[in-house]
C-alpha positions as CSV (number, residue, x, y, z in Angstrom):
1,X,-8.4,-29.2,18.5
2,X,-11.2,-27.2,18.4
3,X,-12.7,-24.3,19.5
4,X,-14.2,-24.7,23.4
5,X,-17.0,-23.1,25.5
6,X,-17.7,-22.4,28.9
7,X,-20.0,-20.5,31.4
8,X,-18.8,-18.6,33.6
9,X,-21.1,-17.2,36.7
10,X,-20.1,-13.7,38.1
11,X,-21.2,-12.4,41.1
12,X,-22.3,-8.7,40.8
13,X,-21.1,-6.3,43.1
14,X,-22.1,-3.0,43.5
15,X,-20.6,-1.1,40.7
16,X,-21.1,-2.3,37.5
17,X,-17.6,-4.1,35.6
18,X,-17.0,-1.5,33.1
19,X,-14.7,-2.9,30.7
20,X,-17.4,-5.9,30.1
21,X,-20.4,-5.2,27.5
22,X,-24.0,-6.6,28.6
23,X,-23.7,-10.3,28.1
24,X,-20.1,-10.7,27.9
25,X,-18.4,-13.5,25.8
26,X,-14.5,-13.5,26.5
27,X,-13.0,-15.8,23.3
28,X,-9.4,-16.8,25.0
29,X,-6.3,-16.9,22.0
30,X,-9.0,-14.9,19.8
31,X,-7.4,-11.5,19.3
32,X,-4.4,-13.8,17.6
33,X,-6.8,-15.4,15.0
34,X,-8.2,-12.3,14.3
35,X,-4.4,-10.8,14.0
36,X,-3.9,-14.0,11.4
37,X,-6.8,-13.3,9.6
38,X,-6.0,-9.6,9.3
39,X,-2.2,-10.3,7.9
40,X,-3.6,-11.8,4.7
41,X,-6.6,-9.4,4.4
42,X,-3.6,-6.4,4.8
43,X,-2.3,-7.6,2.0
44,X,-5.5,-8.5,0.1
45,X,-6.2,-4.5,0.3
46,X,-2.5,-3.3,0.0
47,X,-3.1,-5.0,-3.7
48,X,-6.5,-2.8,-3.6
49,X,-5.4,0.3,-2.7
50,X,-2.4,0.5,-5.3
51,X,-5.2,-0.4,-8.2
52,X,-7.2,2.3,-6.4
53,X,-4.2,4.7,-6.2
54,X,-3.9,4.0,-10.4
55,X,-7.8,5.3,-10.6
56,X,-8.2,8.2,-8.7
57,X,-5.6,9.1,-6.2
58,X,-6.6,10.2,-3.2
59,X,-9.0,7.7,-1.8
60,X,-8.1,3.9,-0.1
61,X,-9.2,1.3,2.3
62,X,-8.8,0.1,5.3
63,X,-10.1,-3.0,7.2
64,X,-10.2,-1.4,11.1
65,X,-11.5,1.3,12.6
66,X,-10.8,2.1,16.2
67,X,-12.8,4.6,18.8
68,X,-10.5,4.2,22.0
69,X,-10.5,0.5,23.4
70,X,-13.3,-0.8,20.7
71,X,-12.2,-1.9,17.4
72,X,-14.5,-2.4,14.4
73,X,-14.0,-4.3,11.2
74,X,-15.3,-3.7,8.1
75,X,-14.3,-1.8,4.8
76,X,-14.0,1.9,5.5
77,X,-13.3,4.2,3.1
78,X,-10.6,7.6,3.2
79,X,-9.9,9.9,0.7
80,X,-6.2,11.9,1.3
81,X,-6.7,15.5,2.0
82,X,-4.5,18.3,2.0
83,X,-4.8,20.1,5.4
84,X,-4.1,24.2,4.4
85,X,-3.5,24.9,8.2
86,X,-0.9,22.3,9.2
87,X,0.0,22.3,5.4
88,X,0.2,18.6,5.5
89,X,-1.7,15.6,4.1
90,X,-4.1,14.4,6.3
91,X,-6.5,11.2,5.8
92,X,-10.2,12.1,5.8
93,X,-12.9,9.5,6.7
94,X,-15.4,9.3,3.9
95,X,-17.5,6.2,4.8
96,X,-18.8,2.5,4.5
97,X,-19.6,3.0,1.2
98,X,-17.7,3.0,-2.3
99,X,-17.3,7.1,-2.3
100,X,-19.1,9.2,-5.1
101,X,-17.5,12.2,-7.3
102,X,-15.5,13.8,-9.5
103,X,-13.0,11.9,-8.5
104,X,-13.7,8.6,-8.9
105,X,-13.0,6.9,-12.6
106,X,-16.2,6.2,-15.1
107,X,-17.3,2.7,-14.3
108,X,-16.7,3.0,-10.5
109,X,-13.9,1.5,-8.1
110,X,-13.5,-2.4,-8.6
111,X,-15.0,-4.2,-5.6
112,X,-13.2,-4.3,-1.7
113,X,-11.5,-7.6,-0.6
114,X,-14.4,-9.1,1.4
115,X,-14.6,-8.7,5.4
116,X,-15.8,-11.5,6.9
117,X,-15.4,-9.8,10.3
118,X,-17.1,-7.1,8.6
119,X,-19.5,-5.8,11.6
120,X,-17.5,-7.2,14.7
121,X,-16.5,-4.7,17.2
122,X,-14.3,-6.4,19.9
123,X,-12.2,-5.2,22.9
124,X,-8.7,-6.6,23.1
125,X,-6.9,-7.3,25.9
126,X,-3.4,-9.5,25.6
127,X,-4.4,-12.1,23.1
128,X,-7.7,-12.9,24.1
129,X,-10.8,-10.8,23.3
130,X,-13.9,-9.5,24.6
131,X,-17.3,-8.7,22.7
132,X,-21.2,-9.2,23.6
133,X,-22.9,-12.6,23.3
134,X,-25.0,-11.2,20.6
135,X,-22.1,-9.9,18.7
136,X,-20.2,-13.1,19.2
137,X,-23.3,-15.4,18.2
138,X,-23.3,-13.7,14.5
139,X,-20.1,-14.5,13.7
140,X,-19.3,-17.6,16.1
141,X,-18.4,-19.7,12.6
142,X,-15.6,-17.8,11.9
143,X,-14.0,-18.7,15.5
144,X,-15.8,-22.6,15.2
145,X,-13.1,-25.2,14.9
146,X,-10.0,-23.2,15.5
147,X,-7.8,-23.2,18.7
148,X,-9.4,-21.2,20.8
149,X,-11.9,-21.2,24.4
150,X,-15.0,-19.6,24.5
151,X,-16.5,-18.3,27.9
152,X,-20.1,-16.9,27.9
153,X,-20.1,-14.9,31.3
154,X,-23.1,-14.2,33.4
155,X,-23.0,-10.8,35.5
């Protein structure tokens, strides 16, 4: 079976729907094939991060980021810190890209796993999830021809 879609008129009432983004596309059974998907890219960077922990230590990957409800995906970069005032190791966000310093081996890191969510930011709720129309119409192929329905709202 594959992947559905569906328009779905809202009526607007007076105070804007605040857990919707502008042009809302709700993908139903979506936050499952992303959790799929993430499962073999977990392990896909767990074999990473021990190649990056024989390098140079303190740095490693991960493949989500999240800012309260809004997760993104991509490659981000952290570097293990030692925090003098809890005296604890702490992780430290260093960035999208492959970090530069003393640190880091001659030659470079070896290349991430690729991301093909890389650049998504959703909203989950239960197993479905929510993003914008524009977000959802760049990656659209990686939710085409799987199990899941696709409603384009209109507010």
């Amino acid at each position: 079976m594959g992947s559905t879609e569906a328009v779905v008129t809202l009526r607007q009432s007076r105070k804007p729907i605040s857990v919707l983004p502008d042009n809302p596309v709700i993908v139903i059974g979506g936050a499952d094939l992303i959790t799929q998907y993430n499962k073999e890219l977990d392990r896909q960077i767990t074999v990473y991060n021990r190649r990056l922990e024989k390098l140079s230590n303190p740095y490693f990957i991960r493949t989500r980021h999240s800012v309260g409800d809004h997760v993104y995906s991509g490659r981000y970069f952290y570097k293990h810190v030692w925090d003098i005032t809890s005296g604890k190791m702490k992780e430290a966000y260093v960035g999208l890209a492959v970090p530069e310093d003393d640190n880091i081996p001659e030659g470079g890191f070896p290349p991430p796993p690729m991301n093909v969510l890389e650049g998504f930011v959703y909203r989950v709720i239960y197993h479905d999830l929510i993003c914008s129309k524009e977000m959802y119409d760049k990656f659209f192929r990686f939710f085409e021809g799987k199990d899941v329905v696709v409603l384009k709202l209109k507010v």
